[in-house]
PyMOL CGO cylinders between C-alpha atoms (Angstrom):
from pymol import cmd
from pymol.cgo import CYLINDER

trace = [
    CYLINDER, -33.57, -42.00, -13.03, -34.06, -44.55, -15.46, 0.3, 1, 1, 1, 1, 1, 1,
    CYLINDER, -34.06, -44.55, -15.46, -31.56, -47.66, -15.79, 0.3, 1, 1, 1, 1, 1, 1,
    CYLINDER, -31.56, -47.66, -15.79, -30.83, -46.97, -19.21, 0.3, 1, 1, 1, 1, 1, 1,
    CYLINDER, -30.83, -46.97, -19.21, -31.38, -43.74, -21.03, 0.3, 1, 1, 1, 1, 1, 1,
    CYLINDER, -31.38, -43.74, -21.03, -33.92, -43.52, -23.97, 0.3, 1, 1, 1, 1, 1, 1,
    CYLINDER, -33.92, -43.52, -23.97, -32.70, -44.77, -27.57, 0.3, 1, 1, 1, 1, 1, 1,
    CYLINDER, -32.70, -44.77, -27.57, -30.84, -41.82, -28.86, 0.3, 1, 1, 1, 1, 1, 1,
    CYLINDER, -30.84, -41.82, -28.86, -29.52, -39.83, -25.62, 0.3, 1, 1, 1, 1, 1, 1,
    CYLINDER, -29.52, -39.83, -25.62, -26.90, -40.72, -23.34, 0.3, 1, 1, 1, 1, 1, 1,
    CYLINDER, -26.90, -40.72, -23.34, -26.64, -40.59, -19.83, 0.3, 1, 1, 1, 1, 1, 1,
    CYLINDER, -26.64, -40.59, -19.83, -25.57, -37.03, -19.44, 0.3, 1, 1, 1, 1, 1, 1,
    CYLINDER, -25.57, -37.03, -19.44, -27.96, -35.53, -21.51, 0.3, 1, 1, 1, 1, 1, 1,
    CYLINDER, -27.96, -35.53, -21.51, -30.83, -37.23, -19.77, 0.3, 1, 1, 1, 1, 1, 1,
    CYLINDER, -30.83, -37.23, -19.77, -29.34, -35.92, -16.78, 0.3, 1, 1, 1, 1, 1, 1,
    CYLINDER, -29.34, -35.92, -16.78, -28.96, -32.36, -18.07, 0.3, 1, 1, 1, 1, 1, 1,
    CYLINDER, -28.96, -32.36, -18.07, -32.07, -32.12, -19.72, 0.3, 1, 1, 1, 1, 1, 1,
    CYLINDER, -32.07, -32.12, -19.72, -33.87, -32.79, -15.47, 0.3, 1, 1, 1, 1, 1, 1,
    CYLINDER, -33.87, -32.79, -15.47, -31.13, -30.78, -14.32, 0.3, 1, 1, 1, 1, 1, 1,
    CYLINDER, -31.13, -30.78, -14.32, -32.60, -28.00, -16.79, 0.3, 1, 1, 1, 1, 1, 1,
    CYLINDER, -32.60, -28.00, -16.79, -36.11, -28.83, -16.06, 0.3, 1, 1, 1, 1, 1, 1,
    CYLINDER, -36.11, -28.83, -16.06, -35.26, -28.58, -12.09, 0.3, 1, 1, 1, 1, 1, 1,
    CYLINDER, -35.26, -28.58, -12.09, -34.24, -25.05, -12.65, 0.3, 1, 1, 1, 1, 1, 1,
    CYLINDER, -34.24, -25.05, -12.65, -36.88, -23.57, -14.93, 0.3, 1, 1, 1, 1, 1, 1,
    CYLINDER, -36.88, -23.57, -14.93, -39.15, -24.67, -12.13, 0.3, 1, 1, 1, 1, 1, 1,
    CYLINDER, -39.15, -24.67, -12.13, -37.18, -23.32, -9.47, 0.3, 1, 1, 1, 1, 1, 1,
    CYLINDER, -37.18, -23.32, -9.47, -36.68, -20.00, -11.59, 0.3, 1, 1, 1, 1, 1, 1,
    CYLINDER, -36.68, -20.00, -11.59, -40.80, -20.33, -11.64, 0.3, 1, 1, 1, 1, 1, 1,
    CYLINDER, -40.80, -20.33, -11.64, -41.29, -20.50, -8.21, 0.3, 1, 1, 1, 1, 1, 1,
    CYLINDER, -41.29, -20.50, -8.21, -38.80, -18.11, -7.17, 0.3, 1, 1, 1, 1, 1, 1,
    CYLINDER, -38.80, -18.11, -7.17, -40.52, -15.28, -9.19, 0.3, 1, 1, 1, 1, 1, 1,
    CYLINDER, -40.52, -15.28, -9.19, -44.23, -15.85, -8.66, 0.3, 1, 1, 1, 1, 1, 1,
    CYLINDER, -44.23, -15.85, -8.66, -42.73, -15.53, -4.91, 0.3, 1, 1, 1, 1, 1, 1,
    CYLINDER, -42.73, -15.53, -4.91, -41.37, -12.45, -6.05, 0.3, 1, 1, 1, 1, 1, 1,
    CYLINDER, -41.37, -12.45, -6.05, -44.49, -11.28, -6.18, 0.3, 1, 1, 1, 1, 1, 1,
    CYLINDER, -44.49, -11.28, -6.18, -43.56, -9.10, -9.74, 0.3, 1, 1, 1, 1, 1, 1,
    CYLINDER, -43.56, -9.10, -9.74, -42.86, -5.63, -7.81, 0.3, 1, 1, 1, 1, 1, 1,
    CYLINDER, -42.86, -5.63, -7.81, -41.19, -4.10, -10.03, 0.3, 1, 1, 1, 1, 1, 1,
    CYLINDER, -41.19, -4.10, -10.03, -42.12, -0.38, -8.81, 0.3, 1, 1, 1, 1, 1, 1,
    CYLINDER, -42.12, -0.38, -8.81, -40.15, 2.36, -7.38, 0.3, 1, 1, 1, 1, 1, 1,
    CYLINDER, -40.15, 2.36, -7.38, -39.38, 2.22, -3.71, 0.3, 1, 1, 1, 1, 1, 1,
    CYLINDER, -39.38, 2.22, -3.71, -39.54, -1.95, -4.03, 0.3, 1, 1, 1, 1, 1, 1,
    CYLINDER, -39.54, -1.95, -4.03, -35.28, -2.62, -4.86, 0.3, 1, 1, 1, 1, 1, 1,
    CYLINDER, -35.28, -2.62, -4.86, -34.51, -2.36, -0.94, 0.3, 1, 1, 1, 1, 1, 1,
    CYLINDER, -34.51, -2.36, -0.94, -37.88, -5.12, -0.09, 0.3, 1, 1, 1, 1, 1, 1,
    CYLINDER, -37.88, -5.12, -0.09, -36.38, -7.69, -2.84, 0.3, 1, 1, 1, 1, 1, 1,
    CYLINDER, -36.38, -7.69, -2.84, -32.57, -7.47, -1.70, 0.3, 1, 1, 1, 1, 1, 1,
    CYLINDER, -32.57, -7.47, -1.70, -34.37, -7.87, 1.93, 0.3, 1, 1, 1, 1, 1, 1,
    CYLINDER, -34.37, -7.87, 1.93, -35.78, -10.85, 0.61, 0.3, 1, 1, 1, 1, 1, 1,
    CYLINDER, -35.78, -10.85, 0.61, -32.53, -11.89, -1.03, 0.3, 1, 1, 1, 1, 1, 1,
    CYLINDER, -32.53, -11.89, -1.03, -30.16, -11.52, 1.88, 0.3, 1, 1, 1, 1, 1, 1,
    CYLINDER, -30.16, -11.52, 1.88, -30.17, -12.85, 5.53, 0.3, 1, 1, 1, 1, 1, 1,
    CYLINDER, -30.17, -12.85, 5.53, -29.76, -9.69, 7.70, 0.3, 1, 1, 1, 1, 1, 1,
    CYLINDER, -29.76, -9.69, 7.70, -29.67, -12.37, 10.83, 0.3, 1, 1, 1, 1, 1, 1,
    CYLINDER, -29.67, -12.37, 10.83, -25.91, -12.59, 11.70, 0.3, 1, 1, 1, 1, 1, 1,
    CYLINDER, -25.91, -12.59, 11.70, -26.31, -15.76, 13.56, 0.3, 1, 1, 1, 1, 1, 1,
    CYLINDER, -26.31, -15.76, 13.56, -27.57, -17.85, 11.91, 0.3, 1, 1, 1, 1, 1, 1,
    CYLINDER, -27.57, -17.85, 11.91, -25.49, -19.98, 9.96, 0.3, 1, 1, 1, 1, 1, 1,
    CYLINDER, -25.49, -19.98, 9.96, -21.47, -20.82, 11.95, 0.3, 1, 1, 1, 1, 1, 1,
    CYLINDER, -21.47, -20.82, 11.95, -20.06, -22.59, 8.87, 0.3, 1, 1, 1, 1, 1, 1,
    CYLINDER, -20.06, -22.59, 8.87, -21.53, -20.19, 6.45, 0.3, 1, 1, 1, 1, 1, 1,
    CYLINDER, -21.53, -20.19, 6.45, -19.27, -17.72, 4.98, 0.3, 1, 1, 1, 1, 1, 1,
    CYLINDER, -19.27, -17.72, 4.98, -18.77, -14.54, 6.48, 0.3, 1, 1, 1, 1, 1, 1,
    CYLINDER, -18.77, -14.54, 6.48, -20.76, -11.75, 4.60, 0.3, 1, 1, 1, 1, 1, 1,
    CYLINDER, -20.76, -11.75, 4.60, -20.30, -9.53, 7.65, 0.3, 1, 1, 1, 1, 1, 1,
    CYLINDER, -20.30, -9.53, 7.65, -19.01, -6.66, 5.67, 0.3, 1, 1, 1, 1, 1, 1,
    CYLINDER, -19.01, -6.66, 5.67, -21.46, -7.14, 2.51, 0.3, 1, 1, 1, 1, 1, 1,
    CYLINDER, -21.46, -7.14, 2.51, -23.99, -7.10, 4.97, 0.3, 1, 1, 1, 1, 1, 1,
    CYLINDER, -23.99, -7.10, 4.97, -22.98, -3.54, 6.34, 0.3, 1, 1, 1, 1, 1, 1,
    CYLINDER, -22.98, -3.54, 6.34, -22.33, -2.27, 3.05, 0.3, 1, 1, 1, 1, 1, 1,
    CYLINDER, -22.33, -2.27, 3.05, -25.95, -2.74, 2.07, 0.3, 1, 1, 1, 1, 1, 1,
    CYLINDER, -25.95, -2.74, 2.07, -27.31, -1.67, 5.11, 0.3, 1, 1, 1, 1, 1, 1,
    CYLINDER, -27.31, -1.67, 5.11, -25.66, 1.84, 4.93, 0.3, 1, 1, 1, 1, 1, 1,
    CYLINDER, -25.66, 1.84, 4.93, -26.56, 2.25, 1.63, 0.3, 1, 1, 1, 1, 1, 1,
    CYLINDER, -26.56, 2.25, 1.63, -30.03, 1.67, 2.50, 0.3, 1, 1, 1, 1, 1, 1,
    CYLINDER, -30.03, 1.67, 2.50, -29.75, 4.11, 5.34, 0.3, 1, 1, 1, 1, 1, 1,
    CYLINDER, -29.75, 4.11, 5.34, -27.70, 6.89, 3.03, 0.3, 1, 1, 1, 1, 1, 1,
    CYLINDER, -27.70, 6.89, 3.03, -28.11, 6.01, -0.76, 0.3, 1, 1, 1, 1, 1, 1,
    CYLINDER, -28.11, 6.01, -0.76, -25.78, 7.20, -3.50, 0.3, 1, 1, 1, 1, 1, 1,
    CYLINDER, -25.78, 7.20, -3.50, -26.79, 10.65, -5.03, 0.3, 1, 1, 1, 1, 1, 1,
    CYLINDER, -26.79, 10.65, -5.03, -26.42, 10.62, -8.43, 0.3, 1, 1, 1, 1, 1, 1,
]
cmd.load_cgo(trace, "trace")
């Protein structure tokens, strides 16, 4: 970050305006990893991709025990509508 912010703009909206940038290229790269499937039959493959199934794997993580077993019997028995 620069010493002093350019003639006009103060320090926090310098620091917002990289703060925004950050995210419109993480947004970016999150959905070109995406891969765009959009079709039928892809939901369950994206919240797979969204969610770590692996119980172990983080100790000072939040548990998500029970969110995790919610989605994994819907997957198994989905709602009928």
């Amino acid at each position: 970050m620069l010493p002093f912010p350019p003639r006009g703009l103060s320090v926090c909206d310098v620091t917002a305006r990289s703060s925004l940038s950050r995210r419109r290229a993480s947004e970016e790269d999150f959905l070109a990893e995406d891969g765009g499937a959009d079709g039928p039959g892809s939901e369950w493959g994206r919240v797979a991709h969204l969610c770590d199934f692996n119980p172990k794997t983080n100790k000072q993580a939040k548990d998500v025990s029970r969110m995790r077993s919610v989605l994994i019997s819907l997957k198994q028995a989905p709602l009928v509508r």
